[in-house]
N, C-alpha and C positions, 0 to 999 in steps of 0.2 A: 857625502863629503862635507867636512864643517870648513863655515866660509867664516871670516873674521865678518861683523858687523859694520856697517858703516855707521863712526861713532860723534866724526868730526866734519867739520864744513869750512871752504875758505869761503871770503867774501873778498872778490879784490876791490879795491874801493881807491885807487893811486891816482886817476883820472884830475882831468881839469877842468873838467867839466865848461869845454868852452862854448858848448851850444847853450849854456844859460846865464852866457856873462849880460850884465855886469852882476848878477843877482851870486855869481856865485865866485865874482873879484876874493872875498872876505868867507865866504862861508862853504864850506864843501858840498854838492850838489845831492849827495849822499841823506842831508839833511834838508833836504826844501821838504817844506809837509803837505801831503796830501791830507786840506782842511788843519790836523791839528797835530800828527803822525807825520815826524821824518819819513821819508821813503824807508831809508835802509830799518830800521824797530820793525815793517813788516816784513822784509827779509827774514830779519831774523824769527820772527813768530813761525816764519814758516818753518825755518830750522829747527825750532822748538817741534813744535806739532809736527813734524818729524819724526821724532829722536834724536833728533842732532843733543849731544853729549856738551862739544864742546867747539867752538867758533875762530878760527883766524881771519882777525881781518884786514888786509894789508893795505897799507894808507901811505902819504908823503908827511912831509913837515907841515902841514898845511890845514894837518885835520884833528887837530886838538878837538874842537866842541864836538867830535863826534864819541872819541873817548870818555869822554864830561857828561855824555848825553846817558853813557850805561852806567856807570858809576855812581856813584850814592851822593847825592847831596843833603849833609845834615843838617849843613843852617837851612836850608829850604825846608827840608820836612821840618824842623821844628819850628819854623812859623807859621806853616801850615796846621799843624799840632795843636798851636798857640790861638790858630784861629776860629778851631773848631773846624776846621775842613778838613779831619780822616779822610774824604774819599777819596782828595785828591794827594792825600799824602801814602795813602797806599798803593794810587795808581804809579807815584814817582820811585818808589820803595820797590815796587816790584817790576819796575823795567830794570833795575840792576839785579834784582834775584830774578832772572828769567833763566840764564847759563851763563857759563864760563866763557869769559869770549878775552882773546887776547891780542896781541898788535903787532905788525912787524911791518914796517919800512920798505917799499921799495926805492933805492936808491935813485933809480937812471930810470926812465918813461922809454922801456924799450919792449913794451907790447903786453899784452893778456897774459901768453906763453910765459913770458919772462917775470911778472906778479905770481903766476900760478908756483913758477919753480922757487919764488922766495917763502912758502909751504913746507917746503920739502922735510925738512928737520920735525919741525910740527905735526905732519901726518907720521912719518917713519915708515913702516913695514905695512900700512892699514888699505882699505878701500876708505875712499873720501867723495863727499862733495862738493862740487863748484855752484856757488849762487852771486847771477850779476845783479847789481845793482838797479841794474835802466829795466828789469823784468821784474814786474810787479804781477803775482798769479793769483787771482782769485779764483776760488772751486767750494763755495758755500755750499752746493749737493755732495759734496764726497771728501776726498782723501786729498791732501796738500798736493800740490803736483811733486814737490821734489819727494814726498812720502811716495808717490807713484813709480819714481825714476827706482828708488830702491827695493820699492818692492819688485819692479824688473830685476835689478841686480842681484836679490836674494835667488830668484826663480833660475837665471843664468847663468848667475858668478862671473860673469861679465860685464866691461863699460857699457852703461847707457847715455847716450846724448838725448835730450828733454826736445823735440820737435813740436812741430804744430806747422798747417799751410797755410801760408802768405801771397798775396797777389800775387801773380806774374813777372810783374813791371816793379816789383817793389824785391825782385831777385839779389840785385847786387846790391841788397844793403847789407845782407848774411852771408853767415854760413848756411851754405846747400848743401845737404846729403844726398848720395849715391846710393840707393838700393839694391844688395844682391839678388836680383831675380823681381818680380813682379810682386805688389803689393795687392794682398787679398783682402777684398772690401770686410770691413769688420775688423782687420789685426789693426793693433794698437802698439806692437811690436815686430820688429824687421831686422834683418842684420844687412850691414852695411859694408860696401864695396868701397866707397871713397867718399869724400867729404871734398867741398870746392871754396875759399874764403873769398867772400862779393864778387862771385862768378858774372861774366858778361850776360846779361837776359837771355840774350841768344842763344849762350849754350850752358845756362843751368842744366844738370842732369834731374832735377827734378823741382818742384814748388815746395817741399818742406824743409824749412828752418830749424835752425839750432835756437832754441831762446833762450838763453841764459840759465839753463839748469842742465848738471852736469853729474854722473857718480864716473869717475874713474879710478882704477887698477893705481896700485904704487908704482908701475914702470912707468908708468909716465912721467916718471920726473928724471929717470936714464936717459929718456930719448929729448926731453924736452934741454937738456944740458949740453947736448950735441946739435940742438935744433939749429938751422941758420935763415938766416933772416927772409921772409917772408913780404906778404901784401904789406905795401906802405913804407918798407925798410925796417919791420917791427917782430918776436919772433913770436909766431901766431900757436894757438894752441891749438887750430884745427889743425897744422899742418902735421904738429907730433901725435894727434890722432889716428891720423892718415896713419902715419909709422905704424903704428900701437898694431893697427886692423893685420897688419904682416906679421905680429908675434899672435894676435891674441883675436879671438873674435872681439867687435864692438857691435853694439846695438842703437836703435833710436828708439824712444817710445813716445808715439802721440799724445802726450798728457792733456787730462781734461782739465778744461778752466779756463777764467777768460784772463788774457793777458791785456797789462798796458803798459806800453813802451812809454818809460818815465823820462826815461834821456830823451826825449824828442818833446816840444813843448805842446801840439798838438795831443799829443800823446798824455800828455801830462794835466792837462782841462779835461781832457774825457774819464784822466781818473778821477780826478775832485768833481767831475760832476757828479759821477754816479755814486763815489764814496759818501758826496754829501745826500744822496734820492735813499739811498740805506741808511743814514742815519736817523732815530728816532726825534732826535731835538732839530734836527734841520730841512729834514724831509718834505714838510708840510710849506715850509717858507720857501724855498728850494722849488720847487713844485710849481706855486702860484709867479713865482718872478720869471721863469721859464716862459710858463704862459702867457703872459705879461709882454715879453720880450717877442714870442711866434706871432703874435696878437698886431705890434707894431713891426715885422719882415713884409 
């Protein structure tokens, strides 16, 4: 059966990012850098090393320098040019040649669901990807994790939801997956009975999370258009999943890699640490001030 490819990716990016104010009063959180690297440039890389074709990324009024940030800037490269620093004028040259990435406005802050459905036009007829922002995946031995989600899908022809297991107690901060039937040690894929949005601890149906990567079916934007309002008052896009699983199978797959939740500020030191212990020019400095710092705990 020939399956259309998955060719494009949204990013919703509409947020307010209020867990980093005031740092993110002015500036969308989208763009805080890990070291020297916006969050959302490794988003997209990932989308890149993909296949991802071509990007929506849907923002408010508010996120100009993030548009600015893929986009060409020629007086920069040419002072750069000017100063004999090619290398950095190619590194800025080529985050606008990376793909095609486009923009579209969500109006009204009325949930993930509701970002996801201002897509709709933009995918059309396709299977697509959803990539959040606050999920940053590192997988340096292998295959991008959203490359994993699709290579589930290609195998399928069905939505995969990106999982991974999270503490216990750390239940109602996700989305929980429902497993149909028993998970056999070793599968890395499951199909799914129901989906739960920040389920009480108590009665999680299970310890794996949704993280922010996502291949869904084009019906999902039927059902998400009749969706009604969910957790929070907002309309959730687990819940038009939940739908989706009554037309169509959905799946989850344990993607390898190590995540770091960037929306959370703990979250976000643990990725600048380690981003900076892998870097070549920082590593070694990195390293000794650590020490440094255990030395005087």
């Amino acid at each position: 059966m020939n399956r259309l490819p998955v060719r494009k990716a949204v990013i919703p990016a509409a947020g307010l990012g209020t867990r980093f104010l005031p740092a993110t009063k002015a500036l969308p959180k989208e763009m805080l850098p890990i070291v020297d690297i916006p969050t959302v440039q490794y988003i997209v890389e990932e989308a890149v090393n993909s296949g991802i074709e071509e990007i929506l990324i849907i923002t408010n009024s508010n996120k100009h320098c993030m548009e600015n940030h893929f986009d060409r800037s020629y007086e920069l490269e040419k002072r750069l040019n000017e100063s004999g620093k090619t290398e950095l004028e190619k590194m800025i040259r080529d985050i606008s040649d990376m793909v095609n990435i486009y923009y579209v406005r969500q109006k009204q802050p009325k949930g993930l669901g509701h970002a996801v459905l201002c897509a709709k036009s933009f995918i059309g007829n396709e299977p697509f990807a959803i990539m959040l922002g606050d999920d940053v995946v590192i997988n340096d031995d292998g295959e991008p994790a959203l490359k994993q989600l699709i290579d589930a899908y290609n195998e399928k022809g069905a939505s995969v939801v990106g999982v991974q297991t999270v503490a216990h107690d750390q239940v109602n901060k996700y989305g929980i997956i429902k497993p149909l039937g028993e998970i056999k040690q070793g599968d890395r894929r499951v199909k799914l009975s129901g989906m739960v949005e920040k389920p009480d601890i108590d009665s999680a149906p299970s310890d794996m999370a949704v993280l922010g990567r996502y291949v869904l079916t084009p019906e999902i934007f039927d059902l998400l258009e009749t969706q009604q309002q969910g957790k929070g008052g907002e309309i959730q896009l687990t819940d038009a999943i939940v739908r989706l699983m009554d037309l169509q199978a959905v799946y989850a797959y344990d993607f390898e890699g190590v995540r770091y939740d960037v929306g959370d500020k703990f979250g976000f030191i643990k990725a600048t640490i380690d981003f900076s212990l892998n870097r070549e020019d920082l590593s070694d400095k990195v390293k000794e001030y650590i020490k440094e710092l255990a030395s005087q705990l």
